[in-house]
C-alpha positions, 0 to 999 in steps of 0.5 A: 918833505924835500923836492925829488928835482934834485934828485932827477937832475943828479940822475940825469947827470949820472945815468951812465954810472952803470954801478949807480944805476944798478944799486938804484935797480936794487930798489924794486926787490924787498931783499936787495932795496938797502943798497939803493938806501944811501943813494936816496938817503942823502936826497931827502928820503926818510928811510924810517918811514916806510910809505917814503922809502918805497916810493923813492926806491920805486921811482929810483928804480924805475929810471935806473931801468928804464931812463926815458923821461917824459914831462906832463903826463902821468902814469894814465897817460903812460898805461895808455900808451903802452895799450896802444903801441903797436896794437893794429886794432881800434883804440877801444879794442886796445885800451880794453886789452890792457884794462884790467892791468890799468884797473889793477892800479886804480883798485890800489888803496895805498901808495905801497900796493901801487909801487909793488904793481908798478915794476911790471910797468916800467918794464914794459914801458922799457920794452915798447920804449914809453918814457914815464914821467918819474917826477910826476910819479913820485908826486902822484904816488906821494898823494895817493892817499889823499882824496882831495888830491884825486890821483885816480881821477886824473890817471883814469882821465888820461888812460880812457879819455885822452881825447880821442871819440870812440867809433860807433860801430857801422858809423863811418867817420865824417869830417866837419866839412863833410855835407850830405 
């Protein structure tokens, strides 16, 4: 298996090649997927196996749509930020509204089912301007199967836990200098 980097270094390169990134588009829809096959054919994909061409065609797609990048966070990090962007209520309330999208991914038992859930959130990570880490993507999705590798793990650590303590509803928030 070849490394993406490459891959993403070109695309960084090219992405105002509007006819490029609208082959690389193509890449979300099961009709119209052959005309990004040569634009990542030529990168390292195995167009023959069906687990590789999706993920390269889902992340190919993904920063043709939505070119924001990010390093070091995965696609946890990425749902949560999307729950709470723009939501003027408290982190659990937001996190809770956007949980059965989140739980929907983790419920996936192969890479394929999270690459077809995955346009929704690239396009809505798009539309709230949330960049999306596509390298760690392709890695993650690559590794989906893999139960050593722990993906699910890790996204559900970045989306429920990434550090922040729920308020205990009455309690009042009290700094550690705080005295009584």
């Amino acid at each position: 298996m070849s490394s993406i980097t490459p891959f993403f270094e070109f695309l960084n390169k090219r992405k105002d090649d509007r006819g490029l990134m609208a082959d690389l588009r193509h890449g979300f829809s099961k009709g119209t997927e052959y005309r990004a096959w040569p634009h990542i054919a030529k990168w390292g994909c195995d167009l023959e196996n069906e687990k590789s061409r999706l993920i390269w065609l889902t992340v190919a797609a993904g920063f043709a749509t939505h070119k924001q990048t990010v390093a070091c966070e995965n696609m946890g990090h990425t749902m949560r930020r999307l729950a709470l962007d723009g939501q003027g209520e408290s982190v659990e309330k937001a996190l809770k509204t956007f949980d059965a999208r989140f739980r929907r991914l983790l419920t996936c038992s192969s890479a394929k089912e999270v690459c077809d859930r995955l346009t929704g959130v690239i396009k809505a990570a798009e539309r709230k301007n949330v960049p999306v880490n596509y390298e760690k993507l392709f890695w993650d999705l690559m590794c989906w199967d893999n139960p050593e590798k722990e993906i699910k793990i890790k996204w559900a650590a970045q989306y429920w836990g990434a550090g922040e303590k729920p308020e205990q509803e009455g309690e009042e928030n009290v700094s550690d200098t705080d005295t009584h």
